[in-house]
C-alpha angles and dihedrals in degrees: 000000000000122000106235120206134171104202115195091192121025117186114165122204097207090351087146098050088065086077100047121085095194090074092060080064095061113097106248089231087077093036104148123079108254085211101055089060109047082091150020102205083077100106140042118247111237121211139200135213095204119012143347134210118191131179149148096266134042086220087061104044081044092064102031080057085059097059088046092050082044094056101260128147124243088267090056103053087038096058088048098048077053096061092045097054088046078074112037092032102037089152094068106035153350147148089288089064140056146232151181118255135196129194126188109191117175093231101039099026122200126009128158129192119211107219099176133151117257129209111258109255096246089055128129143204094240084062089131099048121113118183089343090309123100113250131258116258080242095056098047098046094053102043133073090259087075095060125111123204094256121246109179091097095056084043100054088039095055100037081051094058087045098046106001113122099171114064107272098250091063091068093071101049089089086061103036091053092055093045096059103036096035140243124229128263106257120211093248092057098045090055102047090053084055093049096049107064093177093081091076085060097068113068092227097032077052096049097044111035096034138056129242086276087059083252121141110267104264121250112287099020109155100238129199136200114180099158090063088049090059084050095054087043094055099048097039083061089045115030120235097302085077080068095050098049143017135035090345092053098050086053098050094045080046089056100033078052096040091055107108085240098045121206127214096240109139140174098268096058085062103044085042092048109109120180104231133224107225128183101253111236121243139193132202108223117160120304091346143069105232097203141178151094121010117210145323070061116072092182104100094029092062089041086047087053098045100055086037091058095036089064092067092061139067101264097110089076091037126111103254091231097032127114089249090067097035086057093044099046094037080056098041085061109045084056085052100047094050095062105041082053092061103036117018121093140108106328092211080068107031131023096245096201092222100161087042083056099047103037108126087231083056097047099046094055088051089056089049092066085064114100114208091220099035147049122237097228102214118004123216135222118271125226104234085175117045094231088050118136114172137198114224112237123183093179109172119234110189121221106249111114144104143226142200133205118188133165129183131218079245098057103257105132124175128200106185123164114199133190150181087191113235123025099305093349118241098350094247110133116195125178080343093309137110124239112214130255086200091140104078080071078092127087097263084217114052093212134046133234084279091055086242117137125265114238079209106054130123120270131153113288089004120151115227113240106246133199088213109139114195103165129171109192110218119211109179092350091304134106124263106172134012103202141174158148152205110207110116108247082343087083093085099060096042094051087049099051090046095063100039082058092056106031102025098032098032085237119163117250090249088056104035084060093044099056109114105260125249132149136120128257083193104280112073126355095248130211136191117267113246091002116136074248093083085068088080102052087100089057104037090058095044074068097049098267122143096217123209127183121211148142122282117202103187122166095202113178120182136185110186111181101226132181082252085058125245112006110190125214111202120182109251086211101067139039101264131144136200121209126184142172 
């Protein structure tokens, strides 16, 4: 069956590169157009009178539009551009991951659902050990340790009592569709199954993603995936509780089990796991309420941190892409970063000082540490109590998530950021979908050099501390701007520049999300590879700074609400694609 669809706005992120086979041939690990990102004047901004619907794939804003045209809310089309992009992305997210959600409704105003992943019961604190040796990296993500017990399901269920408006079961027509009849192999696909080798080493990762040579399915293939469509079908009948029990959960504890590093997930985690409501966590700067998820997620409180420092410098009358601004903003997130890595986990296990850690006094002697000529090097965690000690933790999180940004002609907006962690998780494919390998989101060893505890260590039912940063800014007590971004611990800083473009720089959204991307999680100042940006590593070390160039593959998806309407802000680096009426 073919998925219809009647767009009033079309905007493509790399709509064009759909078409051109010389951009399957890139490595994945450079998979963003330099060119693209040298500035971010490139692309005109597009703008709705009604609604908006943005995401990471045509196929999914294409979906999420449907359930608008059908009558749905923006939950409901957001929940059915997710289970779209579960298909065509399956190296960013799926129901056998999790993810972090936020509503606005006019009469309820915020809510957010914490869909994260949870640390098996059995679990231990030597997860990561290996003959007596902590893992690699390597080992652990690829391996059924790594794997949480998933809670997007749970998520998507709960925020659609709360703002669904279409039966549940109509959300996943869009997907199922596509499932069944097929969808077409995209260059960026294409290319990260070429760049992760490790999926021919899993029978059903082998026999989906690869030929009969064991080569990547070349671009436009049409590819099908019936076995996830059995699974839709048959939650779209049951509700999310069919994932959580039953026939679906004995196969994912067998191949959690099956993996030659087996993991402990059993059948009741699943049937134990619950989604959360959490109070989202504001912040009052300037004219504006910077809101989002509160922890375990230490997205929007570093975000929070680093515009609440920045405007105690100079940036505002900085060039965007000038060494001035580089400097600020890298500052700004080392001190950040510092701070989410000593003191931000789950808070059912720790007491995450988030107020400490926003209070304007707080804030404004941060931003006194940071020098106008030279870098601070490595920055340290604050004491926003005064009995305060902290662990260091450098946990990696590896870039491979989505997000979504929808907004209805009634009000209701969602931000939601989703993940399987790194690039098809960890490569266990269960009914043609991906389990997670959100736990080495951990720190694989539970104490640091100083033999001190981790906040962030693993322990049994434990949340993962995440850097997802779905935000919605208030103004009035409306929204202003829906944003969000995939990028592993990246996200902070792409979130955050986004909204200094927009709120500090008076950038559109369609610019603030193009500028080339910079910034410090408190190593190097990095800078995206072949960005104009690079222009300025001379200058930047003249001021201390150790400079890296690298790629950046955001997925930046903004909504700003405008006096023009909805202005969309889609991510020049991946394929997205908003779509309004």
């Amino acid at each position: 069956m073919r998925l219809h669809w009647k767009p009033r706005v079309v905007l493509g992120a790399l709509a064009v590169a759909l078409a051109l086979p010389t951009q399957a041939k890139q490595n994945l690990s450079q998979h963003l157009n330099p060119e693209a990102a040298s500035s971010y004047a490139q692309r005109d901004k597009v703008v709705s009178s009604k609604s908006m619907v943005v995401t990471a794939h045509p196929l999914a804003s294409r979906a999420g539009l449907r359930m608008l045209e059908q009558g749905g809310s923006a939950v409901d089309a957001a929940i059915a551009s997710q289970l779209v992009l579960g298909l065509v992305e399956p190296q960013s997210s799926g129901v056998g991951g999790g993810g972090f959600l936020l509503m606005f409704q006019p009469k309820s105003g915020l809510l957010s659902y914490d869909g994260r992943e949870t640390v098996p019961a059995a679990s231990s604190l030597d997860r990561f050990e290996l003959d007596g040796k902590t893992m690699s990296f390597k080992q652990a993500v690829n391996s059924g340790r790594s794997v949480g017990v998933p809670g997007l399901m749970r998520a998507l269920e709960l925020m659609h009592q709360d703002g669904g408006v279409l039966p549940w079961a109509q959300l996943f027509d869009p997907a199922i569709e596509l499932a069944e009849g097929g969808f077409e192999v995209s260059p960026r696909l294409h290319a990260l199954i070429a760049d992760n080798p490790e999926l021919a080493d899993k029978a059903a990762t082998r026999a989906y993603f690869l030929d009969g040579q064991g080569k990547p399915w070349p671009v436009g293939h049409r590819l099908h995936n019936k076995e996830y469509a059995q699974v839709l079908r048959v939650l779209a009948k049951y509700g999310a509780q069919a994932f959580y029990s039953g026939d679906l959960a004995r196969d994912m504890v067998a191949a959690v089990e099956a993996d030659p590093i087996a993991g402990d997930l059993t059948e009741s985690d699943l049937r134990d796991y619950r989604a959360l409501r959490r109070e989202p966590l504001c912040m009052d700067w300037q004219q504006w309420a910077l809101c989002g998820m509160a922890p375990p997620s230490s997205g929007p409180i570093s975000v929070m941190q680093m515009l609440g420092i920045l405007q105690h410098t100079p940036i505002a009358s900085a060039n965007p892409q000038s060494a001035e601004a580089i400097h600020y903003f890298s500052e700004a997130g080392r001190l950040a970063f510092a701070d989410r890595d000593a003191w931000v986990a789950d808070p059912a296990f720790v007491s995450v000082p988030q107020q400490a850690l926003l209070a304007p006094e707080y804030l404004k002697s941060r931003a006194a540490l940071i020098q106008a000529d030279r870098s601070m090097g490595h920055a340290q965690p604050g004491k926003p109590l005064a009995d305060s000690q902290a662990a260091t933790d450098n946990t990696p999180e590896l870039p491979s998530t989505t997000h979504v940004s929808v907004a209805d002609a009634n009000g209701q907006v969602v931000s939601m950021t989703t993940s399987v962690e790194s690039a098809f998780g960890s490569k266990i494919m269960v009914r043609g979908f991906l389990l997670n390998n959100q736990l080495t989101d951990f720190a694989l060893s539970p104490k640091d050099e100083m033999g001190r505890l981790s906040v962030n260590r693993v322990e049994p039912g434990k949340r993962p501390r995440s850097s997802m940063a779905p935000m919605i800014v208030m103004q009035d007590g409306r929204p202003v701007i829906a944003v969000g971004s995939p990028g592993g611990s990246a996200i902070i800083p792409y979130v955050a520049q986004a909204l200094t473009g927009m709120l500090i720089w008076n950038l559109d959204a369609q610019e603030a999300v193009s500028l080339p991307h910079y910034g410090s999680r408190n190593w190097a100042t990095e800078l995206e590879a072949g960005a104009s940006v690079t222009e300025q590593s001379q200058a930047l070390r003249a001021m201390g700074h150790e400079v890296r160039e690298q790629p950046f593959p955001s997925g930046t998806h903004v909504i700003r609400w405008t006096k023009e309407g909805l202005e969309a802000g889609v991510d020049p680096r991946r394929e997205g694609l908003a779509l309004g009426q």
